[in-house]
N, C-alpha and C positions, 0 to 999 in steps of 0.2 A: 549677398543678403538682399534680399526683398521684399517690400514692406507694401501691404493690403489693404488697402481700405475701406472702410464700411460701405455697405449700401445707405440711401438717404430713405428706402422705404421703411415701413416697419418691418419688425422681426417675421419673420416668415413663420404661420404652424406649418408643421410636418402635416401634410396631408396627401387626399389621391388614394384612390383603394390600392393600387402598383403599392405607393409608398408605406401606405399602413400594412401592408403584405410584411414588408422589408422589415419593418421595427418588429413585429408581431415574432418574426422569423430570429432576431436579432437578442431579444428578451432583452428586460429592465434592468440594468447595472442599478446599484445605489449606493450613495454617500457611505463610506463607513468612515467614521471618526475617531482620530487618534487618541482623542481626549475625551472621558466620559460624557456623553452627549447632556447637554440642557437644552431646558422648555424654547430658548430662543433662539437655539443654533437652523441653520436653515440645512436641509436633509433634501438635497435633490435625484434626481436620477440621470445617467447617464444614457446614450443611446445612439441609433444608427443603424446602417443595413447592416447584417450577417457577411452580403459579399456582394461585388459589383463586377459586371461584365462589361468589359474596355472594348470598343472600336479596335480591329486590327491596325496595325500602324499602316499610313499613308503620307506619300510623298506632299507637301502643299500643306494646306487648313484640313493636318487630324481632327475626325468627332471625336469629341470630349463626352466620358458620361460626369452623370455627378450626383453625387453621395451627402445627405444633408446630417452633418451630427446636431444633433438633440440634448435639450434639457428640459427637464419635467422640474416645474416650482409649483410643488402642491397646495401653496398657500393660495388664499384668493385674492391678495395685493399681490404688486409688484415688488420684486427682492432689490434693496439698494444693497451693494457689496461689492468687492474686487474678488474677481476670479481667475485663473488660471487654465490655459488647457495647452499641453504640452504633447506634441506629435513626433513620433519615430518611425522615420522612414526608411530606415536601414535595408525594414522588409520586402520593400517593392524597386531596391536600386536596378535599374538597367530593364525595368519590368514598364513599371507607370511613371509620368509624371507628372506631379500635383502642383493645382495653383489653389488659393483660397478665392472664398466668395463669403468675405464675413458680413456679418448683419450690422445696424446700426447701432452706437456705441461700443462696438468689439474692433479689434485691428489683430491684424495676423503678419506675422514675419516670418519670413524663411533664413533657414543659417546653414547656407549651401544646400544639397541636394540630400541632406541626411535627419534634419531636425527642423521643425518651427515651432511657434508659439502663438499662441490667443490671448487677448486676456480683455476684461469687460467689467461695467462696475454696475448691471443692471440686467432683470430678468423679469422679463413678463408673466403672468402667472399662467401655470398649465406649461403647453408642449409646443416648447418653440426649438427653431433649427437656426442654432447659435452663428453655425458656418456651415457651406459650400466647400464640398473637395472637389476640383475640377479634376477629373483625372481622364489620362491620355498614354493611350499606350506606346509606350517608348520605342524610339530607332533600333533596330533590331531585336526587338523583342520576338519571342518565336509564337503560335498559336500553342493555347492548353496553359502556357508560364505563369505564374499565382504567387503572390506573396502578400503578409499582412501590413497593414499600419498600425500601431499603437498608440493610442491614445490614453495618457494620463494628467493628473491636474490635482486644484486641492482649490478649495472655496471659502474665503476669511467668513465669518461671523458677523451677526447685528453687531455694533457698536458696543451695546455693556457686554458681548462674549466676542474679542477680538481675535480668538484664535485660530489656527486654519484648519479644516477639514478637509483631509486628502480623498478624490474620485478613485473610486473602484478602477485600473484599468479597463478599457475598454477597444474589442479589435475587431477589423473591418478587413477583410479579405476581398482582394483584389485579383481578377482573370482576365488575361487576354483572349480575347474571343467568348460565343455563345451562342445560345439558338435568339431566334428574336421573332418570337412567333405574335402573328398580326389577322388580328380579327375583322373582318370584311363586314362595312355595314350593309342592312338588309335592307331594298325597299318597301317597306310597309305601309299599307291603307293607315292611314294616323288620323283617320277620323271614322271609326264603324259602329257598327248598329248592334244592337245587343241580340250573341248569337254567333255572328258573324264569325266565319272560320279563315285563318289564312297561312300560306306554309311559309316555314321558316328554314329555307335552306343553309345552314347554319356551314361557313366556310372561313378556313382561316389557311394561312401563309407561313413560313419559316425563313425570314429572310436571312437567317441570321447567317454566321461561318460555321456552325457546326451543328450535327443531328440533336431532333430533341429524343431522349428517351423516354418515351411515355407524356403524356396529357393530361391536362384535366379540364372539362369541359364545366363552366358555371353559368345556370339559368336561373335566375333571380325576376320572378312577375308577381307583381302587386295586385292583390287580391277580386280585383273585379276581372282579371283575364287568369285562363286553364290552359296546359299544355295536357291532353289526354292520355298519351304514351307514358306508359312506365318502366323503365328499362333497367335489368336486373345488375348493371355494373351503376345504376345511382342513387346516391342517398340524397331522400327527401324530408326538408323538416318543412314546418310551417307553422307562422303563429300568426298575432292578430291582421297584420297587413301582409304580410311574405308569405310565397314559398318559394323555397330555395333548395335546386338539383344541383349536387357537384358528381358531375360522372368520371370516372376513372375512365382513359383508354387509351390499350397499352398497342405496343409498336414503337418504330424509329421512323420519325420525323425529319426528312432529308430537309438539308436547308440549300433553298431554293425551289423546295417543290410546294403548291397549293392541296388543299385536302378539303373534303367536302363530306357530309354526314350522308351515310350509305342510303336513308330515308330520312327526306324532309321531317322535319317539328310540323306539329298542326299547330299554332295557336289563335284561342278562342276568347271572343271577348262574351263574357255570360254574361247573365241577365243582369246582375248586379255593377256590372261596368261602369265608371263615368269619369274619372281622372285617373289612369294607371301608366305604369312604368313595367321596361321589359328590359331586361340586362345582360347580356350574354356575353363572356368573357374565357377566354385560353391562355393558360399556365403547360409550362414544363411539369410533368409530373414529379415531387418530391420537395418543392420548391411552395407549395399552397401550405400555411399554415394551419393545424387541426383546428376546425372552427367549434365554439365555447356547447356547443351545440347541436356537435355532432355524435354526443351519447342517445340523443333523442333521437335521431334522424331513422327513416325506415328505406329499407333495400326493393325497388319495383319491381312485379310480378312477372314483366316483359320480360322480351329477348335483351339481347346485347348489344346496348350501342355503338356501332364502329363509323370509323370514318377514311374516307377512299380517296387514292390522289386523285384530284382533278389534273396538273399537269407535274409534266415529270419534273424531276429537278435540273438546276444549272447552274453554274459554274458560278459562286457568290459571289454576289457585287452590292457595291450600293446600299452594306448595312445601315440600318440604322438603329441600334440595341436600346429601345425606348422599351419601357414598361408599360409608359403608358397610351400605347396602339395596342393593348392586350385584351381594349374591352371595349365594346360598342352598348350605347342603349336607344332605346327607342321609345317617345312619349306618346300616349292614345290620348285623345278626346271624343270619349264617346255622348253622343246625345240620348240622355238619360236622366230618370227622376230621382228622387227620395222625400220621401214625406215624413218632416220631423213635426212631431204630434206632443206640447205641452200639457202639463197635467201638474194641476195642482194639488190643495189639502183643505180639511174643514175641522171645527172643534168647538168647543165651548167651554165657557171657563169664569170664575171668577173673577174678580181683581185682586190681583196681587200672582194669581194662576201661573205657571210657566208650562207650554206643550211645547212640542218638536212638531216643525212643519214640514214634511216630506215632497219633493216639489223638484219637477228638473222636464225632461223631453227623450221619447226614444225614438229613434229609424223604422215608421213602416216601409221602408225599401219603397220599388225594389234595388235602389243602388246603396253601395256602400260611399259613403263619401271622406275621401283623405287629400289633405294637402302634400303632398310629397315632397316635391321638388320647393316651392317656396318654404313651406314648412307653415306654424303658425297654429291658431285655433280655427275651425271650420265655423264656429258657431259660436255666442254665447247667451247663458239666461239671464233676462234682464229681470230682477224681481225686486218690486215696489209692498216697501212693509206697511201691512194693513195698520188703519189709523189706531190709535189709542194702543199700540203695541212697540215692544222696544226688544231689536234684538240684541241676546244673552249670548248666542254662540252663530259664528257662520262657519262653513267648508274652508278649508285650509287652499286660498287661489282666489276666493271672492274679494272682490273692492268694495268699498265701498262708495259710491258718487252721491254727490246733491240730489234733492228731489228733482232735479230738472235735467239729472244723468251729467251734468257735471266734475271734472275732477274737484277731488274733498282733500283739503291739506292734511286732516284730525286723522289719524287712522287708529286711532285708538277708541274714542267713543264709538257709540253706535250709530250709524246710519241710518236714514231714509228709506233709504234704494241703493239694491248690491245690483254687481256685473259679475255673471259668473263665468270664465272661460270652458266649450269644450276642448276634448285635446286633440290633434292632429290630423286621425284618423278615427270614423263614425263608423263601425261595421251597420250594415243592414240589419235589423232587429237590435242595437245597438244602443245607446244611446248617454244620458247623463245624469244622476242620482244625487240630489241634493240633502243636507241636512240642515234645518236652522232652527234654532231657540229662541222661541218668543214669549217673553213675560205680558202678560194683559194686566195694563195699568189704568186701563177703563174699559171696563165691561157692555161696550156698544153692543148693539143690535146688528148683525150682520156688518160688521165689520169687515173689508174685503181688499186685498191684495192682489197686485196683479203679477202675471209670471208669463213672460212672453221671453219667446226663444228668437233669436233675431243674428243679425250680420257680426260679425265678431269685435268691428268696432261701433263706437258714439254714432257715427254718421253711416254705419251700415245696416239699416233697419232690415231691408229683406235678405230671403236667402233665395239665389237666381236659381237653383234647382228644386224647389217646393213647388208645386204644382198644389199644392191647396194651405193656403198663406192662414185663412179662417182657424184652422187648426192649431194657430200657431200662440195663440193666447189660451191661459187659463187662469183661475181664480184659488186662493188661498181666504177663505172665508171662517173669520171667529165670532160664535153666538149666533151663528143662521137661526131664523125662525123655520121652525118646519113646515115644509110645501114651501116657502116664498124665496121666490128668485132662481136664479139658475145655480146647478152644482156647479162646482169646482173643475169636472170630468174634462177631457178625460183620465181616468185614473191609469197610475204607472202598470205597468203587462204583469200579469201573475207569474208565478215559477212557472214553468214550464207551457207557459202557451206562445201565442203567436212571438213576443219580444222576449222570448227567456233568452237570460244571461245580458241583459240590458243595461244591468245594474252593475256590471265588469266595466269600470275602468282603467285607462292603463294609470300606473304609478304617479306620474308625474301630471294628472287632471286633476282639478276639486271634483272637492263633492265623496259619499259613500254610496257605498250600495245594498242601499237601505232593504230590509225585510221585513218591514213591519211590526212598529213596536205595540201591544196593546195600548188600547185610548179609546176615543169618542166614534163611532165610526159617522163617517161623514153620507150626505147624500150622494155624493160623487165616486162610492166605493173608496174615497182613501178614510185617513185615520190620523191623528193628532193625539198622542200621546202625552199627556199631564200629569202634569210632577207635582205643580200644587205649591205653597211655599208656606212655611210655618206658621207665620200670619195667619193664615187662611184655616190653615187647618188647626189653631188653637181658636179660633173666634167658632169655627163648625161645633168643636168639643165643649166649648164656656155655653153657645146655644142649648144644645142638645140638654147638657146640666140643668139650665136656666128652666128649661119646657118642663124637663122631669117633676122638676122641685116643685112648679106653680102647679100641677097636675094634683099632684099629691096632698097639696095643703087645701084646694078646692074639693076632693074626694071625703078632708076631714071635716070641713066647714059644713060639710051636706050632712054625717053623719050628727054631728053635735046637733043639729036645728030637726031636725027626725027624731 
């Protein structure tokens, strides 16, 4: 018997594209319950690779692979509870041998070479990897030999529902030997100029003990750089920052032999260029899971991409069946502009009035700008509400801070001055669509708000690649006298001219993408749409009465004295 110990870090997520491959490949077990399910019962998901490729056995320190089982706690707390996870190894006797690698708060026991056990009284929320199967291919184990492990369990309940819920079993198949195909990084200019072409001899290795049958070749570039070639064995999709080629190519993959693409890649970094990402990655073919998105994907007009040994093969040595040598990437920094150009609104109104103020910043290029790799907002609009106004509604993502940009504890009342985040990625012509509700609770004279686009945080006023900063403020003006002072402008891009589609955000940004609601139209070409509020509009109707009635009894006064 043999007893495991936790790791002292946290729970490890299941992550690594290799490893999301493997779950993706593996599909979602889930909780079923012996007992009619209630609102409090906890419903996880089980999971894990499909199948893992073992190190042929070697005399001395065998390489061990290793297999991370998974639980999904779809809540967004943390699950307190005792769980169970019960392992059969009957499947793999005289094949692999397994050690654990459990996480923190979990411990694992072995009971002999046929069965162990997990068990754990806590789960983090989302997709954590409970435990580590060390596995190791057994003394005399032969190449090609496979066998499953089984895993089952059952998960007690919150407190007022103490009863257990048994896991779906869930199986993991285990091979000795495999191809171990290894991607060779490129060296590339990692700083060009917009334009700039360079070839991308795209070469990969099979180190592994056995042939691959067939390929799959994956190129993944981020929207400021082009690969020109389009080859009739790859599907291409693309949306607002990717495009993404998985080319099929078929043939047997000697292991021990290197392979190289019969014609170099061009790739181009366009005019649009200025933080991008290149990814290029090889798979066994049959082994890449069907991506959510390859309904869409379109087949290129080109020839056939093949690929030709470089050297021959040899006598395997020196595996090492890692997934994750399967992928190289490459990061650009190209020196490059974008001009994010604020635009405000204008209106007039009452007291008492309510308009919508239309207000945000689009990309005159020419780059696209995305955070990628850090992640994050690229930008956000800092917008100071004109005096004698209170805003009724903001974009779902806005803050609200103190007049002095400030963190504000109240989040409920109204604010001052909002921070609006944009999101990630700014395509060129691109940009960010605001909507906001302002009641006029005093009827000033040019009344004027400010809307400046700025660094994403408090302390990041500029943006280091605007090249005209001036543009970078605009005005939200209620009651402008006509002629005096400056518009608003400039105003957001119309449909279809230079920024169309400006007003496409992705999902998870504030802000709409506003089209225009009829209103006031402004000097500045925007428009402020007014609602008006009851008030307003019975004191207009009581007037209007009032003028009639005095008109009419003045009309009689004239005639009686006549």
């Amino acid at each position: 018997m043999t007893r495991f110990s936790p790791r002292t870090a946290p729970l490890r997520r299941a992550g690594g594209l290799a490893a999301t491959a493997l779950l993706l490949a593996a599909g979602p077990l889930t909780v079923a319950a012996a007992a009619p399910a209630r609102a409090a019962d906890p419903v996880f998901t089980l999971g894990g690779p499909a199948e893992t490729a073992l190190h042929p056995y070697a005399e001395g320190a065998p390489k061990r692979s290793t297999a991370g089982i998974t639980v999904t706690n779809p809540a967004d707390e943390g699950y307190e509870g005792e769980f169970t996870l019960t392992f059969d190894l009957t499947g793999v006797a005289g094949i692999a041998d397994v050690a654990f690698d459990p996480g923190p708060g979990v411990e694992c026991e072995t009971k002999g070479t046929r069965s162990a056990v997990c068990t754990g009284d806590t789960l983090a929320p989302g997709l954590s990897t409970v435990t580590g199967l060390l596995l190791g291919a057994a003394e005399g184990s032969e190449q090609g030999a496979s066998g499953t492990i089984r895993v089952t369990g059952e998960a007690r309940g919150a407190t007022s529902t103490p009863h257990a819920a048994p896991l779906t079993p869930f199986t993991t198949r285990v091979t000795v030997g495999g191809p171990d195909l290894v991607m060779r990084k490129l060296p590339f200019d990692h700083e060009p100029t917009p334009g700039q072409k360079q070839q991308a001899p795209i070469t990969f290795a099979n180190r592994g003990s056995r042939d691959a049958d067939g390929v799959v070749l994956t190129l993944r570039y981020s929207r400021g750089f082009d690969i020109p070639q389009r080859y009739s064995n790859c599907a291409y999709t693309t949306d607002e920052t990717w495009t993404t080629a998985r080319c099929s190519v078929e043939g047997a993959f000697e292991a021990g032999a290197t392979y190289t693409l019969a014609a170099p890649l061009t790739l181009e970094a366009t005019t649009r260029a200025y933080r991008d990402l290149f990814v290029y990655g090889i798979q066994e073919a049959g082994t890449v899971p069907r991506a959510a998105s390859a309904a869409r994907s379109e087949r290129g007009p080109g020839t056939v991409l093949r690929a030709v040994p470089l050297t021959k093969a040899l006598a395997a040595r020196g595996v090492d069946l890692e997934p994750g040598d399967n992928e190289q990437e490459a990061e650009f920094r190209t020196a490059n502009t974008a001009d994010f150009m604020a635009y405000g609104d204008e209106a007039s109104g009452a007291a008492g009035a309510t308009v919508t103020a239309r207000l945000g910043f689009h990309n005159d290029g020419p780059a696209w700008i995305g955070r990628i790799r850090p992640g994050g907002s690229v930008a956000a609009v800092d917008f100071t509400v004109p005096q004698g106004a209170t805003v009724t509604s903001a974009p779902k993502g806005c803050r609200g801070v103190t007049a002095e940009g400030a963190y504000r504890e109240d989040r409920k009342t109204p604010a001052p001055r909002y921070l609006c985040p944009a999101p990630t990625a700014v395509r060129d012509g691109g940009g960010l669509d605001l909507s906001f509700g302002l009641r006029i609770d005093k009827a000033l004279i040019g009344a004027a708000g400010r809307v400046t686009v700025r660094g994403p945080g408090l302390q990041e006023a500029g943006l280091p690649f605007d090249p005209k900063p001036g543009n970078n403020t605009a005005r939200v003006v209620l009651n402008g006298q006509s002629g005096g002072g400056p518009s608003p402008s400039p105003a957001p891009p119309a449909k279809g001219g230079p920024g169309a589609g400006s007003g496409k955000t992705p999902s998870a940004a504030p802000g709409t993408s506003g089209t225009g609601a009829p209103g006031t139209t402004g000097r500045g070409g925007g428009s402020l749409a007014s609602t008006g509020s009851p008030a307003a509009m019975s004191a207009s109707v009581t007037a209007i009465a009032a003028l009639t009635t005095g008109l009419a009894l003045f009309a009689a006064a004239r005639r009686r004295r006549s």
